[in-house]
N, C-alpha and C positions, 0 to 999 in steps of 0.2 A: 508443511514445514512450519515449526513454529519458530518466529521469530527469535526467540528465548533461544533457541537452538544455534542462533551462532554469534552471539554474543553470552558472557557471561548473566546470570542474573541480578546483578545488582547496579550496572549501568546502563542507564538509558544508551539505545545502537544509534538514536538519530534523538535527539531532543527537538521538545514540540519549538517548532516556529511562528512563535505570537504574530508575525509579520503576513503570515500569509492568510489573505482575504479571503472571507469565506464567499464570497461570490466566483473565485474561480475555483473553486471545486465542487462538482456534481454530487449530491448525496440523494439526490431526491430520483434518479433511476439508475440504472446499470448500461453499460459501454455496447455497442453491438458485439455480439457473441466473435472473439476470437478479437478483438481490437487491441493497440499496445496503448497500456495507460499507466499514469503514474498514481500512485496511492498513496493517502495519509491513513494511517490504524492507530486503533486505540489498544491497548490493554494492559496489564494489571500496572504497568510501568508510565504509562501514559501516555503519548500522541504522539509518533511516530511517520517521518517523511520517508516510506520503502525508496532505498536506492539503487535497484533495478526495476526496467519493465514489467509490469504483469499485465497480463490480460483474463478475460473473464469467459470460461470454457464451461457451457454445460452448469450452468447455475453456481461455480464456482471462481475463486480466485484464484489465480495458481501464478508464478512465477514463469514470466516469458521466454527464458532461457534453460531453465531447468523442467519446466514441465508438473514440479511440488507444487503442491493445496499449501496454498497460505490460513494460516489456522489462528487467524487474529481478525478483530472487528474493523469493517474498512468505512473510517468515518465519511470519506468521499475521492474522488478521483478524477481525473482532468486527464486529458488528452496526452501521451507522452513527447513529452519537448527535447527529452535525451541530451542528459547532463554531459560533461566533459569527468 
C-alpha cells in the first residue's frame, strides 16, 4: 500500500515532526520478525509519522491490521506505544 493511496497527493497525511528525537527511533536494524511498531517514512512528500501499527513480516513492512506491503521508505521505527 502506498501511502499516496489514502490520502490525496498534494497533502502531506502526517507532517514531519521536528520534535521527535532521533535517538528514539531505530534505523540502524529491523524489529524481530512479526513485532507491533510504529514507523516514521520518507517519500516524495516528505517524513511521515504512519498512524497505525506495522510490523515487519518476512523482510517486509506491512500494516499490522490489514496485512498490505507498505511501499514507502521507513526512515526508523520504535516500539509501538498505541496512540489514543
Amino acid at each position: 500500500m502506498s501511502l499516496s493511496q489514502i490520502s490525496d497527493d498534494k497533502t502531506p497525511l502526517f507532517p514531519a515532526a521536528p520534535f521527535l528525537a532521533e535517538a528514539d527511533w531505530n534505523s540502524s536494524d529491523v524489529p524481530e520478525d512479526g513485532a507491533l511498531v510504529e514507523v516514521y517514512a520518507e517519500d516524495r512528500r516528505g517524513f511521515y509519522l504512519v498512524p497505525f501499527p506495522v510490523c515487519f513480516v518476512a523482510d517486509e513492512w506491512r500494516n499490522a491490521a490489514t496485512g498490505q506491503e507498505l511501499e514507502t521508505f521507513i526512515a526508523g521505527w520504535r516500539p509501538w506505544r498505541g496512540r489514543a
